[in-house]
N, C-alpha and C positions, 0 to 999 in steps of 0.2 A: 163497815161491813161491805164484801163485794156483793153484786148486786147481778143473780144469775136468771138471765133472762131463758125463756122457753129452749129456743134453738140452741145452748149450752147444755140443758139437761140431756134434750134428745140427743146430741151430739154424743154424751158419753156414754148413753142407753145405743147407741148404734154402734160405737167402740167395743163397748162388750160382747153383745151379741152377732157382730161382725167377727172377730178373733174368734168365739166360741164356735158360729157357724166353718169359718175358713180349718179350725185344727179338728175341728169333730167330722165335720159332714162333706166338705169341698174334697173330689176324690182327683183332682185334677196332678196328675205329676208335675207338671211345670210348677205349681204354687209346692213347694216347701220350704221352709227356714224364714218364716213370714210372718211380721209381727206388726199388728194394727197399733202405725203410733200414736195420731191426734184423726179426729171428725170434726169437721167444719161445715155446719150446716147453715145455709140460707136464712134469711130471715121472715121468708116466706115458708119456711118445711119444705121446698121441693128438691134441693140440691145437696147432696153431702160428700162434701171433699174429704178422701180417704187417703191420708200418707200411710202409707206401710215402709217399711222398714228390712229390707235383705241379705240376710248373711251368704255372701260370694262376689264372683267377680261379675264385672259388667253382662256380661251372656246373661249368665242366671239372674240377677235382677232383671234386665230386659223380656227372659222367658216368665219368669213370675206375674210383671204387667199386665202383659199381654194372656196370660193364662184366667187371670182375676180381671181383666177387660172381659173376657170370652164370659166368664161366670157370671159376670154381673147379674143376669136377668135371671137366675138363680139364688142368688146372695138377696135379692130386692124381692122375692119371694119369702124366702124363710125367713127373713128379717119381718116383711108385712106379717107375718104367721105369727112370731113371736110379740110384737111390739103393737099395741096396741092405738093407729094412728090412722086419721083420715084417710093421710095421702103417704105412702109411704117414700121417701127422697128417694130422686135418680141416683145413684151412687157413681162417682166420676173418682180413680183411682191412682195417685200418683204416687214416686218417690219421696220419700223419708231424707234429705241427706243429711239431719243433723247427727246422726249416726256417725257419717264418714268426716264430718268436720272435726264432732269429737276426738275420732281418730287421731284424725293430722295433727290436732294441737297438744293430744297427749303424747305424740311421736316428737312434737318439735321441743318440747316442755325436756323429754327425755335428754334429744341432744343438747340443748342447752344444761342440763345438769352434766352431760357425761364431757361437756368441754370446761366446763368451771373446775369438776374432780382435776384435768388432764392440768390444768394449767398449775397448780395446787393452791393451798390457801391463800390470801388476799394477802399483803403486807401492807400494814398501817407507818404514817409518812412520822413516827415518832423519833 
């Protein structure tokens, strides 16, 4: 049986209620198309590392950081509100890119199928 220590719980109680805060209440335009992927919280409670996840090109991820940087002191508010905790974590917010990795390997995955089709079936040396 895994064995889930405090700062795992909290981590996924600040997942949720970070998402809910950012699509319900964050009225910021630069944040849209923003999906909280993984929280990583300290083993002390004070720090939680926030990947988000953005649909566009480099600009618009760059402006969503920096937008959800800006908010932070907002987000670590309504989070204390909701969540029930001493102290509530600095939130410190980075990029997601297992998203864009996914990508690439499900693009390279493709060309590799669409040059097996090209070449045609296999011949066996019978």
């Amino acid at each position: 049986m895994l064995d889930y220590n405090r700062s795992d719980r909290v981590g996924a109680l600040l997942q949720r209620e970070l998402s809910d805060i950012i699509h319900r209440s964050l009225k910021d335009p630069r944040v849209s198309f923003c999906t909280v992927g993984h929280v990583e919280v300290s083993s002390d409670l004070k720090y939680a590392d926030v990947l988000v996840s953005v649909v566009g090109d480099n600009k618009q991820k760059q402006a969503t950081l920096a937008g959800l940087k800006s908010a932070s002191g907002f987000l670590r508010r309504e989070v204390g509100n909701r969540i029930d905790l001493r102290y509530t974590p600095e939130l410190r917010f980075a990029l997601d890119k297992s998203a864009d990795h996914l990508m690439k390997i499900d693009r390279l995955l493709k060309q590799v199928q669409q040059e097996t089709e090209e070449d045609g079936p296999a011949t066996t040396g019978e």
